[in-house]
C-alpha positions in Angstrom: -21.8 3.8 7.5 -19.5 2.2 9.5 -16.6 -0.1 7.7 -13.9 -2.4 9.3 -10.5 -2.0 7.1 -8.7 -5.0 7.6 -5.0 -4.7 6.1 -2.9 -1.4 6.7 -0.2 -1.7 4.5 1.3 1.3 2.4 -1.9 1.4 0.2 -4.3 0.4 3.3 -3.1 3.0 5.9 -3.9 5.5 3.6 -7.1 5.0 2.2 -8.1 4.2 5.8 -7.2 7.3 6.6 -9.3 9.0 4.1 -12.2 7.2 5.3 -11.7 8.4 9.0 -11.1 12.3 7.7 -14.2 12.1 6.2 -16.1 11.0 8.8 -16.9 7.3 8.5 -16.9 5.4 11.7 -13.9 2.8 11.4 -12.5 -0.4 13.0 -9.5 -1.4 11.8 -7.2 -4.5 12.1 -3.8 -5.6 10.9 -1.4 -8.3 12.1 0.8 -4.9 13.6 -0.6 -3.4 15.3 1.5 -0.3 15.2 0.5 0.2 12.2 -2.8 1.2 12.8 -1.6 3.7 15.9 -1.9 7.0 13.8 -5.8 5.6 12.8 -6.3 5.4 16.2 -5.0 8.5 17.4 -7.7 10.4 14.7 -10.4 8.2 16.1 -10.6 4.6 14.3 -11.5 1.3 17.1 -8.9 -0.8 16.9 -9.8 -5.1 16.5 -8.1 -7.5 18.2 -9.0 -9.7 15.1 -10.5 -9.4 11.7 -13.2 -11.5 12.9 -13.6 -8.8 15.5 -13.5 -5.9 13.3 -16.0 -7.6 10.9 -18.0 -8.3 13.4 -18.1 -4.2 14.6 -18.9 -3.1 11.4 -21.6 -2.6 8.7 -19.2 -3.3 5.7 -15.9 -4.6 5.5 -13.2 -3.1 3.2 -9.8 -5.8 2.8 -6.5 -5.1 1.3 -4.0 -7.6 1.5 -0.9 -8.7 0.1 -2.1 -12.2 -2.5 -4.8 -14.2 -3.1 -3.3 -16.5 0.0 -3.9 -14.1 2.6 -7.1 -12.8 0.9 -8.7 -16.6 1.3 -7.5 -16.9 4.6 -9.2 -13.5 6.3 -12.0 -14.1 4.3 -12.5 -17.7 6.2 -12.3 -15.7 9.0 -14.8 -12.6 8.2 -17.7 -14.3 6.6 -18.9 -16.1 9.9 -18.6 -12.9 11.9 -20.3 -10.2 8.6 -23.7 -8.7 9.7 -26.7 -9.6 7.8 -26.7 -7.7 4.4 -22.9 -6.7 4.7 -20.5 -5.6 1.6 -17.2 -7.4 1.6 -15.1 -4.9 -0.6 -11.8 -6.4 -1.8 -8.7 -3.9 -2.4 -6.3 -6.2 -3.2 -5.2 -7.1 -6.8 -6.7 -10.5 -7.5 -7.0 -12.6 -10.8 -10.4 -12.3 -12.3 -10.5 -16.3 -11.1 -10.1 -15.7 -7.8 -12.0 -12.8 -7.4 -15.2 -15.0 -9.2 -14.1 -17.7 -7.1 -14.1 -15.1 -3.8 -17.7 -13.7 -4.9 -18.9 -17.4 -4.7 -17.5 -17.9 -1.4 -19.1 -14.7 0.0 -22.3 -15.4 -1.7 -23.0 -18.9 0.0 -22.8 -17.0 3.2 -25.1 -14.4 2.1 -22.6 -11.5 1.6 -22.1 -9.9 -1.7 -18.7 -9.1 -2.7 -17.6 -5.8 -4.8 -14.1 -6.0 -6.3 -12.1 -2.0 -6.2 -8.6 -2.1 -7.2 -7.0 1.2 -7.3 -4.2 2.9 -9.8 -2.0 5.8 -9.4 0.4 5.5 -6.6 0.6 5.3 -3.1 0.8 8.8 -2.9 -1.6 9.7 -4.4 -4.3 7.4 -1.9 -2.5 9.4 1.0 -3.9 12.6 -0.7 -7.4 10.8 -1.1 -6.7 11.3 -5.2 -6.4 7.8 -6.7 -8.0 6.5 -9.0 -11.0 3.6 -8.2 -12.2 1.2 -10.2 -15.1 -0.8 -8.9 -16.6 -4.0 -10.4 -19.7 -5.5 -9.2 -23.7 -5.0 -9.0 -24.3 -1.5 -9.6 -26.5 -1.1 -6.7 -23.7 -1.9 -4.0 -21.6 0.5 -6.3 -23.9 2.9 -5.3 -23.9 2.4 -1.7 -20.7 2.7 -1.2 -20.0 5.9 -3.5 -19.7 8.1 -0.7 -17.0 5.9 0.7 -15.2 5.7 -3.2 -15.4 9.7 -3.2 -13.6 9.6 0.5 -10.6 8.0 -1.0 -10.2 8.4 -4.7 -10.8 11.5 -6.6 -12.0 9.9 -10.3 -14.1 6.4 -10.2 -15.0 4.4 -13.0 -17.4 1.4 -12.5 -15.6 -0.9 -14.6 -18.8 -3.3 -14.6 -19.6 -7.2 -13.7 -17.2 -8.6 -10.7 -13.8 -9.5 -12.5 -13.3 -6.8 -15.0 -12.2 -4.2 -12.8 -9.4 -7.0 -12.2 -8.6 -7.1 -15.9 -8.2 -3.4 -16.0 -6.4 -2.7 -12.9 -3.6 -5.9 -14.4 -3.8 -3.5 -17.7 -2.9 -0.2 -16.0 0.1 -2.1 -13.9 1.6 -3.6 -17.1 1.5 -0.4 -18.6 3.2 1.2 -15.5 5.6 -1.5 -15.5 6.4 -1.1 -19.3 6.8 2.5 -19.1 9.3 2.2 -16.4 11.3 0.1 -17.9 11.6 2.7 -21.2 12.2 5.3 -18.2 14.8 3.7 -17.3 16.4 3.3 -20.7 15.7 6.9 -21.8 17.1 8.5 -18.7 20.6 6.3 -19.9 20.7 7.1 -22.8 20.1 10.8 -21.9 23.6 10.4 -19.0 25.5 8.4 -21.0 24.8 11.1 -24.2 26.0 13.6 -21.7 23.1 15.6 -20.9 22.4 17.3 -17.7 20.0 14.7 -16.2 18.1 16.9 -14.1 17.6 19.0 -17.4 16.9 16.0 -19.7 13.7 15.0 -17.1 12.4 18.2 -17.6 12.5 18.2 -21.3 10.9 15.0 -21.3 8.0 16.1 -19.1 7.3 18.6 -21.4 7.7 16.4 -24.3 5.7 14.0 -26.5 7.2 11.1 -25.0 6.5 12.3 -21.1 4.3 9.6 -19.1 2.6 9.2 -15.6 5.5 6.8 -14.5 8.2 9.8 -15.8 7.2 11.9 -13.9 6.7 10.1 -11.0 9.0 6.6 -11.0 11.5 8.8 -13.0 12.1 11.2 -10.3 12.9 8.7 -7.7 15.3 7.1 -10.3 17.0 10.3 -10.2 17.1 11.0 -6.3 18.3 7.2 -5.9 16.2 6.1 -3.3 13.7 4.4 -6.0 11.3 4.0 -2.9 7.6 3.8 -4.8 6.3 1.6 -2.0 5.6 -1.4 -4.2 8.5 -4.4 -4.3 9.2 -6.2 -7.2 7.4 -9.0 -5.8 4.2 -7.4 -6.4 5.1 -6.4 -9.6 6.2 -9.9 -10.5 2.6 -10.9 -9.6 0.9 -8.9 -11.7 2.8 -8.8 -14.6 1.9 -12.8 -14.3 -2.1 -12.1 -13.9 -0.7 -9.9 -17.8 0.8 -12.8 -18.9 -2.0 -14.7 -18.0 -5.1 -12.6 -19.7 -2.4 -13.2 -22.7 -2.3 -16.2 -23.5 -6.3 -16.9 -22.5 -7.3 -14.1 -24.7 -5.1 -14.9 -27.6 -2.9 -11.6 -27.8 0.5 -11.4 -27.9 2.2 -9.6 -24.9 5.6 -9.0 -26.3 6.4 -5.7 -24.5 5.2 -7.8 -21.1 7.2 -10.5 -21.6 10.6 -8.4 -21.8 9.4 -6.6 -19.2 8.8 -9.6 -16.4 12.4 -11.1 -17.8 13.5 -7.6 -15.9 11.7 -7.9 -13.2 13.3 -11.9 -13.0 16.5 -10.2 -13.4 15.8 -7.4 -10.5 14.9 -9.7 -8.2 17.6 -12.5 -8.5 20.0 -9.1 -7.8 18.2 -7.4 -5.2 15.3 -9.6 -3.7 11.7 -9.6 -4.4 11.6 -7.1 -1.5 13.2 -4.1 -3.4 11.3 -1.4 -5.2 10.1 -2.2 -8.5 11.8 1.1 -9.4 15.3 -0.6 -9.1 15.0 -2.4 -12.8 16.7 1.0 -13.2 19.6 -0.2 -11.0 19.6 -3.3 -13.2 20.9 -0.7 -16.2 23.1 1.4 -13.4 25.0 -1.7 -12.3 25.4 -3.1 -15.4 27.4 0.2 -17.7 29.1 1.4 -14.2 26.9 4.3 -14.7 24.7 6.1 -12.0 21.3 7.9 -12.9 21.4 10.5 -9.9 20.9 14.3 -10.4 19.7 16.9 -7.6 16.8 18.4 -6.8 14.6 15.2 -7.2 12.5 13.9 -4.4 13.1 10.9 -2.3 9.6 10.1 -2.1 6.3 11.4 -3.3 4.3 13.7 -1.4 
């Protein structure tokens, strides 16, 4: 099949690119342009437009920043979508807007399938994260080659808007865990163990976790760089609070955890790496959490 990817951010770029090294015929669009370059180079059509690249293709795959710039390519795909065409959304969306999407779609005759992904930018370089696709089972189907192209382990998470739910679950997990990285790793300095030694212990330990080993390690090298702000995690740590309060359970652990992410942000911008509520913990006890031998980023 051929697929238009509209969208080539950190996340976009490389599941695009797992698409192409498989063999799909892509367009591919973004507001830069040089973005896209390497996709080019390995054979992706480039789109003046993303009615242009909708137009090219059989299917179009999205992946934007917000529900904002989700509504606003979408008012500009629909028109241009063949007859019979999948709109597959990337992005992380509120089950409301992704319900409210589907409708959109569906008045122009195209059916919509919802497929977040978890595990890391890295990991969709490596074509190894993890999809979770909500929708008819049918279109799930018809895509799955596509899915196997750029995630390793899928889980149909069923109807469109619970993949939504569990992708907001995953994140506030993430964003939890990060947040006792962060503390553990002080108290490990401060207690005047080798850090470098202490990670390590903690891997191997009871209390190890998928953010440890992968947000912890960039703690420790300093450069935090996860390539995902706080601004997105302020978003969906929101969509948590949000599924709190409408289905009556008490976030407590999510709350704390955004009132960091507040904090992170009025020091360093919404722009910074989530990663730097560590530097929150740094900057406030005049204590660094570097040790050698750690990664910059993840390969």
């Amino acid at each position: 099949m051929h697929y238009a990817y509209i969208g080539l951010g950190n996340l976009g770029a490389s599941c695009a690119a797992c698409l192409r090294r498989a063999g799909f015929e892509l367009t591919v669009f973004d507001l830069n342009r040089a973005v896209a370059e390497p996709l080019i180079a390995a054979g992706a059509h480039w789109a003046d437009s993303a009615a242009d690249a909708a137009a090219a293709a059989d299917h179009v795959i999205t992946c934007l920043p917000s529900p904002a710039v989700t509504e606003k390519v979408l008012d500009q795909i629909l028109p241009a979508m063949k007859p019979g065409a999948t709109w597959i959304e990337m992005s992380t969306l509120g089950r409301d807007d992704v319900l409210a999407f589907a409708k959109v779609a569906e008045a122009r005759g195209v059916r919509m399938l919802e497929l977040p992904v978890t595990g890391g930018v890295h990991l969709a370089a490596r074509g190894e994260i993890t999809m979770l696709p909500g929708g008819d089972k049918d279109l799930v189907d018809l895509h799955w080659k596509a899915f196997e192209a750029m995630g390793d382990r899928i889980f149909h998470m069923g109807p469109l808007g619970s993949s939504s739910i569990i992708k907001v679950i995953t994140n506030m997990l993430a964003f939890i865990h990060l947040k006792a990285c962060s503390e553990a790793l002080m108290l490990a300095k401060r207690g005047g163990l080798d850090l470098g030694q202490a990670w390590h212990a903690i891997q191997a330990s009871s209390g190890n976790s998928f953010v440890h080993e992968t947000e912890g390690a960039l703690i420790l090298n300093g450069s935090y760089d996860i390539a995902f702000d706080i601004d997105l995690a302020l978003k969906d740590l929101g969509f948590a609070l949000g599924f709190g309060k409408e289905f009556g359970v008490p976030l407590d652990l999510a709350s704390m955890t955004n009132q960091t992410y507040v904090a992170a942000k009025a020091a360093y911008g919404g722009k910074a790496q989530s990663p730097m509520i560590a530097k929150l913990l740094e900057d406030l006890l005049g204590t660094d959490l570097r040790a050698p031998g750690f990664p910059a980023r993840l390969e």
